[in-house]
C-alpha positions in Angstrom: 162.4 -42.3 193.1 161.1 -38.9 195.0 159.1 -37.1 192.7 160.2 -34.6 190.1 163.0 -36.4 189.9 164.8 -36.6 186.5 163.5 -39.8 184.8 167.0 -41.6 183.6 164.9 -44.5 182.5 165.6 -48.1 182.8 168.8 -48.0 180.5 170.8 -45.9 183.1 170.9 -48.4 185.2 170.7 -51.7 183.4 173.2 -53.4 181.6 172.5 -51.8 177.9 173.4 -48.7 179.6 176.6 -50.3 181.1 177.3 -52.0 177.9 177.0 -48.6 176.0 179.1 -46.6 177.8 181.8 -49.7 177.8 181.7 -50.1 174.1 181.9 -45.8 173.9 185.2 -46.0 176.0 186.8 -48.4 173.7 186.9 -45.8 171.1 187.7 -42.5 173.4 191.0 -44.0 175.0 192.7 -42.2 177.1 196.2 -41.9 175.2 194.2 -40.1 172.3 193.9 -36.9 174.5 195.5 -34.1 174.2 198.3 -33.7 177.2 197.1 -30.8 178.8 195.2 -30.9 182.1 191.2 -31.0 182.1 189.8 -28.8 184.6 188.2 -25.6 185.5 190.4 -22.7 185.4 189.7 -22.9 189.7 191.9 -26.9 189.2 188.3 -28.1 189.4 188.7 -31.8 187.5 186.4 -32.3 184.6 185.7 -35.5 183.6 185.6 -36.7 179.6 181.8 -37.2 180.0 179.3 -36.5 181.7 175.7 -38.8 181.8 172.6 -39.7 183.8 174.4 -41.2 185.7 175.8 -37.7 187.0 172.4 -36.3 187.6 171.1 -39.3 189.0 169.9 -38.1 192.5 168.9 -34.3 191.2 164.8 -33.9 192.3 163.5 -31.2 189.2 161.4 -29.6 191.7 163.8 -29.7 194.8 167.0 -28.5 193.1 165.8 -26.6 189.8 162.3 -25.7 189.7 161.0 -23.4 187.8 162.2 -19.6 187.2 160.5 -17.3 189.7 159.9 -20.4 191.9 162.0 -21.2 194.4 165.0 -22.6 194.7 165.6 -20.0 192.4 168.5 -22.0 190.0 166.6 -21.1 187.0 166.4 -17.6 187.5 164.8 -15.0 189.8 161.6 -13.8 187.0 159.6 -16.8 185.5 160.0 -15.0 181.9 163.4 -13.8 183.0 164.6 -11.7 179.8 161.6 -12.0 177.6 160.3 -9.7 180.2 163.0 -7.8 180.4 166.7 -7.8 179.4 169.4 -7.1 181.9 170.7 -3.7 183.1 173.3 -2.5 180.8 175.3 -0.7 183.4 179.0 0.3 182.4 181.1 0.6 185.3 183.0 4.7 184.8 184.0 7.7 186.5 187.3 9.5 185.9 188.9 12.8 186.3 186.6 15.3 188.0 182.8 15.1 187.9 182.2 17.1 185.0 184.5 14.9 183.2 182.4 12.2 184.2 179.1 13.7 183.9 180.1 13.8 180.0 181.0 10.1 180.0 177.8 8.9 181.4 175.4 11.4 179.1 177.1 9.3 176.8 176.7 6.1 177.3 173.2 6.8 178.0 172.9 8.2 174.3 174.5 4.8 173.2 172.0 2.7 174.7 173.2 2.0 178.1 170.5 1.8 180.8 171.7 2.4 183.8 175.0 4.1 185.5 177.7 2.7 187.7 179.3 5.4 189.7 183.3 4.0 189.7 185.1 6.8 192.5 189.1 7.8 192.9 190.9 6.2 195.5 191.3 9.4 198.0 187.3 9.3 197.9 187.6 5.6 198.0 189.5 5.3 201.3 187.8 8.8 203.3 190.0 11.2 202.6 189.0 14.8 200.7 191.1 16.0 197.9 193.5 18.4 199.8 194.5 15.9 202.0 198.1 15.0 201.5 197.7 12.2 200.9 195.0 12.4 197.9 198.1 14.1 196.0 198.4 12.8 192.9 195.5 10.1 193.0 192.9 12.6 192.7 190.3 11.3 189.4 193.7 9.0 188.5 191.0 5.6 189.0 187.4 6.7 189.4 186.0 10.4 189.6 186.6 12.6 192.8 183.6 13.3 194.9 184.6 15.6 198.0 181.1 16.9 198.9 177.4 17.1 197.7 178.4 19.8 195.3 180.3 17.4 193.1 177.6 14.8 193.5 175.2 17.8 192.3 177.5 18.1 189.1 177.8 14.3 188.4 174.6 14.0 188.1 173.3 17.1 186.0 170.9 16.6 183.3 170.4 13.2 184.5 167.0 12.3 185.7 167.5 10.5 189.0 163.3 9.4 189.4 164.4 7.2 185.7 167.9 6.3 185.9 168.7 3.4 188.8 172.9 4.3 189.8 175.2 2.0 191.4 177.7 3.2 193.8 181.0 1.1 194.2 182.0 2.3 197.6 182.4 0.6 200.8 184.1 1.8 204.1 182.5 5.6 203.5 179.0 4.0 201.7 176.7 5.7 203.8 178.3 9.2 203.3 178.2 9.4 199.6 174.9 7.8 199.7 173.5 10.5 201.9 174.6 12.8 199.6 173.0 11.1 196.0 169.9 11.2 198.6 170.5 15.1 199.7 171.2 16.0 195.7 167.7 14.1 194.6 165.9 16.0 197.5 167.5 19.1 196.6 166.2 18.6 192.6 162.7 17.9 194.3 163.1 13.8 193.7 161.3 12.1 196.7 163.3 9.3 198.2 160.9 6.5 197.9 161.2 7.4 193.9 165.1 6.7 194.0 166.4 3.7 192.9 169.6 2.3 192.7 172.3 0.0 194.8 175.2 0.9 197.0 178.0 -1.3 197.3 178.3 -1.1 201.3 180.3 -4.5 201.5 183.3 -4.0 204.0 183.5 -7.8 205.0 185.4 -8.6 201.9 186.8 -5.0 202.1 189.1 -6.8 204.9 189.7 -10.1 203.2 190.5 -8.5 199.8 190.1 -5.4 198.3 191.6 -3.6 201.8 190.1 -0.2 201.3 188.5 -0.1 204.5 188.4 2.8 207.6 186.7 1.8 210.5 186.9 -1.4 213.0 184.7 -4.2 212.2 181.8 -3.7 214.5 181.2 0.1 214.1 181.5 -0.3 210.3 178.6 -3.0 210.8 176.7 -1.0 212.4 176.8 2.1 209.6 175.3 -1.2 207.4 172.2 -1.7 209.6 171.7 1.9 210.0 172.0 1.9 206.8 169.0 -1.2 206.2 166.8 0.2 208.8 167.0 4.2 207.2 166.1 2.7 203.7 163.3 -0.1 204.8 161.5 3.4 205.5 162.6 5.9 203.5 164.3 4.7 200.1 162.3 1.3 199.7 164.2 1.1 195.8 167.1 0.8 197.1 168.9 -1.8 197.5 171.4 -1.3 200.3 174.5 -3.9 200.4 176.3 -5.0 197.1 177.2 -8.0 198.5 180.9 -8.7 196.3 182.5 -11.6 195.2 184.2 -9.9 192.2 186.9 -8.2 194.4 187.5 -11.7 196.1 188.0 -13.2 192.6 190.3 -10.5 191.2 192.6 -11.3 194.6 193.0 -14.5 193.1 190.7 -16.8 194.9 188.7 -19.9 193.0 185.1 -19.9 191.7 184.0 -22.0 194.4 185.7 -19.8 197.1 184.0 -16.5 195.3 181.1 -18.4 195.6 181.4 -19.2 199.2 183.2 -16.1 200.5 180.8 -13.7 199.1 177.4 -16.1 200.6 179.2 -16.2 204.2 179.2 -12.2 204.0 175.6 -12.1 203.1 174.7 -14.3 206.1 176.8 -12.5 207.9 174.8 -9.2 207.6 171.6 -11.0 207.7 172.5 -12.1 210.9 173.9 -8.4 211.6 170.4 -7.2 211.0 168.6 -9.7 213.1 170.8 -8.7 215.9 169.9 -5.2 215.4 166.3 -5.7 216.1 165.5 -5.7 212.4 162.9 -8.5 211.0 165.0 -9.9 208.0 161.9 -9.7 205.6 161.8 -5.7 205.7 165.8 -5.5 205.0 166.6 -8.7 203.3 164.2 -8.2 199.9 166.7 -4.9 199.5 170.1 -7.0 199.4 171.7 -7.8 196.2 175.1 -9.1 195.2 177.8 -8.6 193.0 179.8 -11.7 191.0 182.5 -11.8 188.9 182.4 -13.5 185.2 185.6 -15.2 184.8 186.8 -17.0 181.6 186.1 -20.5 182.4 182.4 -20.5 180.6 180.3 -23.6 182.3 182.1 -22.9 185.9 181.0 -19.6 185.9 177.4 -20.2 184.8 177.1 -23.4 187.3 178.6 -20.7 190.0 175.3 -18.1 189.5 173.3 -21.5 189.9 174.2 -23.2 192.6 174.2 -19.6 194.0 170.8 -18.3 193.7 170.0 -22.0 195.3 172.1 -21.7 198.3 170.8 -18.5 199.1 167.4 -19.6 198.7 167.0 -22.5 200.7 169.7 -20.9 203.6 166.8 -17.6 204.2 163.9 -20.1 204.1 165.4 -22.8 206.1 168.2 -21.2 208.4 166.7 -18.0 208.5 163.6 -18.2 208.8 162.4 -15.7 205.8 158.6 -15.9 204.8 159.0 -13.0 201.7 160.0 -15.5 199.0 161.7 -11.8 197.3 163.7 -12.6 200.6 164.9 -15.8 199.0 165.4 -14.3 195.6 169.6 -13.8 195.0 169.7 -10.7 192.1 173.0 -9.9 191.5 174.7 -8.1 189.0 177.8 -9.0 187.2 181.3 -7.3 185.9 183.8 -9.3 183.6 186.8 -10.3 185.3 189.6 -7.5 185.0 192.3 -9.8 186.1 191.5 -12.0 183.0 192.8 -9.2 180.9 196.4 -8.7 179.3 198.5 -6.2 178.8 199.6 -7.7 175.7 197.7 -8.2 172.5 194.9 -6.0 174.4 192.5 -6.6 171.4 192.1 -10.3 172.5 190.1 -8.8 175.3 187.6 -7.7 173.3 187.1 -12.2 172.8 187.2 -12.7 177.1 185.0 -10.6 177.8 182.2 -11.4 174.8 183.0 -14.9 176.1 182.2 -13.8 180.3 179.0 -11.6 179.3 177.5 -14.8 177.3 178.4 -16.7 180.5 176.8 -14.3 182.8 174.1 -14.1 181.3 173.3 -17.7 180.8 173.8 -17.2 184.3 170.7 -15.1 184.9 172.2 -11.9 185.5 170.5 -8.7 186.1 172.5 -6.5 185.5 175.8 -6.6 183.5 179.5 -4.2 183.4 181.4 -5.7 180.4 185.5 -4.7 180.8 187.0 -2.1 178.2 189.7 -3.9 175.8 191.8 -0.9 177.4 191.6 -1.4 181.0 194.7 -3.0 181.9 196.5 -0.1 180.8 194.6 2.8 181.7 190.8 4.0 182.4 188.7 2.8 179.2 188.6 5.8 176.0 185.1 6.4 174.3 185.9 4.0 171.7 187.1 1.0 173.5 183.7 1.3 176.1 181.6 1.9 173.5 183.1 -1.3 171.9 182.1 -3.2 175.2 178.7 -2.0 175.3 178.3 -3.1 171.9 179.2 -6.5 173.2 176.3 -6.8 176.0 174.2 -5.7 172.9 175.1 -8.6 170.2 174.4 -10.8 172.7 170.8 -9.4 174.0 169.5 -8.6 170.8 171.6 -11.2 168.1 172.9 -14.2 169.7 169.9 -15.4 170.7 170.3 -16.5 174.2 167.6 -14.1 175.9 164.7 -16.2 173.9 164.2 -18.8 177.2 165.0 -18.8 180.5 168.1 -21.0 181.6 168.2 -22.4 178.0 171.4 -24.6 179.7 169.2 -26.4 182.8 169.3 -30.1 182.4 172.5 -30.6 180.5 174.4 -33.6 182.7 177.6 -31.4 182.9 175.7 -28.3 183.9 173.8 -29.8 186.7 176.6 -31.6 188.2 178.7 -29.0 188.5 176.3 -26.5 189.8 175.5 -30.0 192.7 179.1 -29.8 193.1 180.0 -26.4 193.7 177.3 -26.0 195.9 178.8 -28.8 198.4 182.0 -27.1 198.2 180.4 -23.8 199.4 178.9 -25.9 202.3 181.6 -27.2 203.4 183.5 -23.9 203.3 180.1 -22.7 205.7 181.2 -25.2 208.0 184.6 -24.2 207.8 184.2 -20.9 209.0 181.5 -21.9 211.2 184.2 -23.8 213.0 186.1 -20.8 213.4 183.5 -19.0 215.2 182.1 -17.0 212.3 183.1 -14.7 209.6 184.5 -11.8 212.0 186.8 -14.4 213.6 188.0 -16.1 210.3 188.9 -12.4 209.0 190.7 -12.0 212.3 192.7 -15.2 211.9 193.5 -14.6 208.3 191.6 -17.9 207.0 190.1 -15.8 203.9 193.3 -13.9 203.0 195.5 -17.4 203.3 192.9 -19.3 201.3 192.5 -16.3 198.3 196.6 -16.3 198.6 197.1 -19.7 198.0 194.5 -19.7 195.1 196.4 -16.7 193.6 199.8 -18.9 194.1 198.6 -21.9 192.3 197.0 -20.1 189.4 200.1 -18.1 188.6 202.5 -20.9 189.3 200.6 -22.7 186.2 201.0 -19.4 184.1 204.3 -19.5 184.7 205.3 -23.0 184.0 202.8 -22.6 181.2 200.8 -25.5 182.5 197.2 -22.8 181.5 197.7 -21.1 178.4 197.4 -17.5 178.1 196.9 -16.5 174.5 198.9 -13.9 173.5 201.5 -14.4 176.6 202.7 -17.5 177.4 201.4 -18.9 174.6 200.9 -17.7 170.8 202.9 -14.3 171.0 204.0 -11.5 169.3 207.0 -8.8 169.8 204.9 -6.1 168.1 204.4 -2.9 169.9 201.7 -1.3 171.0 199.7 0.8 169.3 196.7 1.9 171.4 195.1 5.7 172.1 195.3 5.5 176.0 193.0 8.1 178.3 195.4 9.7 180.1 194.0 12.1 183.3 195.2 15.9 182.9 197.2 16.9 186.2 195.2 20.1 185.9 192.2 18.0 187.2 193.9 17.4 190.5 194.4 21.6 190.7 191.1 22.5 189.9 189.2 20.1 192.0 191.1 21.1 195.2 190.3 24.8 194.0 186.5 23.9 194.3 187.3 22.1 197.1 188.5 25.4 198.7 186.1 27.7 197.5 183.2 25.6 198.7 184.6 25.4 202.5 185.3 29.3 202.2 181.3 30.0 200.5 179.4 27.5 202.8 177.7 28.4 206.7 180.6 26.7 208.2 179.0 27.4 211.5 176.1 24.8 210.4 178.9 22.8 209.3 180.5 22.4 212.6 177.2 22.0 214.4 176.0 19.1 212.5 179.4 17.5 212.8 178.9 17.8 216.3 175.7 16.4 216.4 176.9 13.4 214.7 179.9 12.8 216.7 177.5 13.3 219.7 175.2 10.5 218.1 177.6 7.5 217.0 178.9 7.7 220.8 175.6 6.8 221.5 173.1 4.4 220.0 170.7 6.3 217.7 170.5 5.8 213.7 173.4 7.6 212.2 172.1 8.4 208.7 170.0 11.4 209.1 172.8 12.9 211.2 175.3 12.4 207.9 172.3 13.5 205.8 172.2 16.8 207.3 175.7 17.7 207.5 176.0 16.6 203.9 173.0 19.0 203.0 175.1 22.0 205.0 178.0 20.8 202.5 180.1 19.6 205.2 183.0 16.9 202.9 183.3 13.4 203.3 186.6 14.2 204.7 185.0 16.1 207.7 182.1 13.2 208.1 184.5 10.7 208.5 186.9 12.2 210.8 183.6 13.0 212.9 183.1 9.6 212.8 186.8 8.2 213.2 186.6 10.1 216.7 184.1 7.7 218.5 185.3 4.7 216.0 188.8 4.7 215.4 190.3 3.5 212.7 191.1 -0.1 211.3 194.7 -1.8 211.4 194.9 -5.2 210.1 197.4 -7.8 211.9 199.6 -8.7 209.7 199.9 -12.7 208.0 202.8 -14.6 207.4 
């Protein structure tokens, strides 16, 4: 037996072991179960128990270790939340950025501890708010951020030296990050005192969300431009959100989120390398993003077994010597698709039920879902109510007293061992296909995630998983929620602003600097101080990504049938 293994003792294996378990199965027969299917919520199997047996080959020190040790299962900090609790970070942004600047000065006043930046979809997918086609979407699901003089008002009154800000934004990342860089030099906030994370991720942007802009390979390069600018300039931030959670709420399984979302980080660590960058001064500064779903020991074995993939894959594959290299932090949101429509108040339960799991996960930082969200953006009362949430459990339930408080449980461990060999052979999958651009080209992701999505709802339907409150344990009675509901004169006004700004600004400087940057993506030079300065002359996102779009195109995905 290697050492640090797990001591089973000589019962496991001998016959008053055997003869145990044999005399326990007499009792637990098989036609005293209940006739519902045991598995995961991902049609994982579970079996009716789980023993030594099932641990049998796991090596403590190989496999677990301790937390702050590598392989990392147990947790990234060796005190993990005795040291420090996770980020209370509610995911919000609505109407236009006053609107949301008042949202987040309150949720800081209620104990939140650091801000999420959620943006419409015209700012979403490039576009400035008179486009046409930005009419009528404009603050409808996020707040609208045309230029850096909405970013200056997002953020008023908020000190951006204390405060660390996510970003959810992908195909235009690196513009609205340069101008959250251009505001904090503006207020006199040097860069290297900035902290926060940008989401950044288009690979899954192509497999499952779809909001992207660019081609593959010029949209990579925006990332490394991206790596390299902040390995220098903004050493807090981290630059890539690598996200599973948009792959889960397409409908894929936990082990696909799992291995999806790795085989996108690899894939940019690989982008880097290629780029000339050493992967210890860019990969310390990548983080991730996971979903919480409602099956509670799936989704804690899923953080597990990924912190330990990731781990040994930058040691061993890629040849990291900065164990923070090897470190997975990732922050976490509930799972929106887990919420209904109906009896909305049972969300409130899910996603109590998610937080505890991520959390006995090892989160770092945590969104928990509104009750509301299925029906419209989340009011005051119903995100307060989800805040409240993340606080019962750090400061009531307990769980935050020791680090991985579920390590060594025979169903835990097992499962974590066995998603993590479903994930590798999904690496060796797409490895087989020639690498994650290729498997995006040949639709393996999107089929994969569709088929998941089929299967799931197929057993809704035939009411094969039970749905409390809609296929299962129902009422007729009507709703009767307070809904947020955006005021059309927010669309109006901000393309009002919009207007005044592009008549008030040097529009000279403007077009210079958009020339400059056209000037520099046909070539080969690092493209974020050249969208830094044009966002400093106010230029809009708009007008930087059409500067852009003129050397890179724009992205058309083949269809799949």
């Amino acid at each position: 037996m290697a050492e640090g293994k797990i001591q089973s003792g000589d019962s496991v294996a001998g016959k008053k072991f055997q003869q145990a378990e044999k005399e326990w199965r007499k009792q637990a027969r098989p036609e005293r179960e209940r006739r519902e299917p045991f598995e995961t919520i991902s049609g994982k199997k579970i079996k009716d128990l789980y023993t030594p047996h099932d641990t049998a080959e796991l090596d403590y020190l190989r496999d677990l270790g301790f937390p702050g040790s590598y392989p990392f299962t147990r947790g990234v900090q060796p005190n993990m939340y005795r040291g420090r609790l996770w980020t209370m970070r509610q995911f919000s942004g609505f109407g236009d950025a006053a609107d949301s600047n008042r949202r987040y000065r309150y949720l800081l006043e209620q104990g939140q501890t650091g801000l999420s930046v959620a943006f419409d979809m015209p700012t979403i997918m490039g576009y400035d708010s008179d486009h046409p086609r930005s009419a009528g979407e404009i603050g409808r699901c996020g707040v609208a951020v045309d230029s850096l003089e909405d970013m200056e008002v997002l953020f008023r009154e908020i000190p951006l030296d204390q405060i660390t800000t996510s970003m959810t934004i992908n195909g235009p990342a690196a513009v609205l990050w340069c101008f959250y860089l251009a505001n904090a030099l503006n207020r006199g906030v040097a860069l290297d005192r900035v902290g926060g994370t940008i989401q950044n991720d288009i690979l899954k942007e192509y497999t499952a969300q779809k909001s992207w802009i660019f081609p593959p390979e010029p949209s990579m390069r925006l990332i490394t431009d991206i790596f390299a600018f902040a390995a220098k300039e903004v050493p807090r931030w981290n630059t890539v959100s690598i996200s599973g959670y948009h792959i889960r709420e397409a409908g894929s399984t936990a082990v696909q989120e799992l291995a999806f979302t790795l085989a996108d980080g690899f894939a940019y660590v690989e982008a880097g390398i290629e780029a000339g960058l050493d992967v210890d001064d860019f990969a310390p500064r990548l983080s991730f993003f996971f979903n919480a779903h409602l099956d509670f020991f799936e989704e804690i074995c899923k953080y597990r077994a990924a912190r330990r993939i990731w781990a040994r894959h930058m040691k061993e594959r890629y040849g990291a010597k900065n164990p923070r290299s090897w470190m997975m932090r990732f922050h976490t949101q509930t799972a929106g698709c887990s919420l209904t429509a109906q009896e909305p108040e049972n969300n409130i339960v899910r996603t109590a039920l998610e937080a505890l799991a991520a959390v006995l996960g090892g989160t770092q930082s945590l969104h928990t879902n509104s009750m509301d969200e299925v029906l419209a953006l989340p009011t005051e009362k119903a995100v307060k109510i989800a805040l409240r949430s993340q606080q019962v459990i750090a400061y009531e339930s307990g769980v935050a007293n020791t680090a991985d408080p579920l390590a060594g449980s025979y169903f835990v461990e097992a499962l974590t061992g066995e998603m993590e060999a479903e994930a590798e052979e999904y690496f060796r999958r797409i490895e087989a296909l020639g690498g994650v651009l290729p498997a995006i080209e040949r639709g393996f992701f999107q089929q994969e995630i569709a088929d998941a999505a089929y299967s799931y709802q197929r057993a809704v339907e035939k009411g094969e998983r039970i749905v409390v409150g809609v296929n299962r344990f129902h009422t007729d009675e009507p709703l009767n929620m307070e809904l947020l509901k955006i005021d059309p004169v927010v669309e109006q006004k901000q393309v009002e602003r919009l207007h005044r700004l592009k008549e008030s600004r040097d529009n000279i400087a403007v077009a210079q600097s958009l020339e400059r940057l056209t000037g520099a993506a046909a070539g080969s030079e690092n493209l974020i101080p050249y969208i830094m300065e044009a966002a400093r002359f106010y230029a809009t996102e708009g007008e930087i990504v059409d500067a852009l779009k003129e050397v890179f195109g724009e992205y058309r995905e083949q269809p799949l049938f």
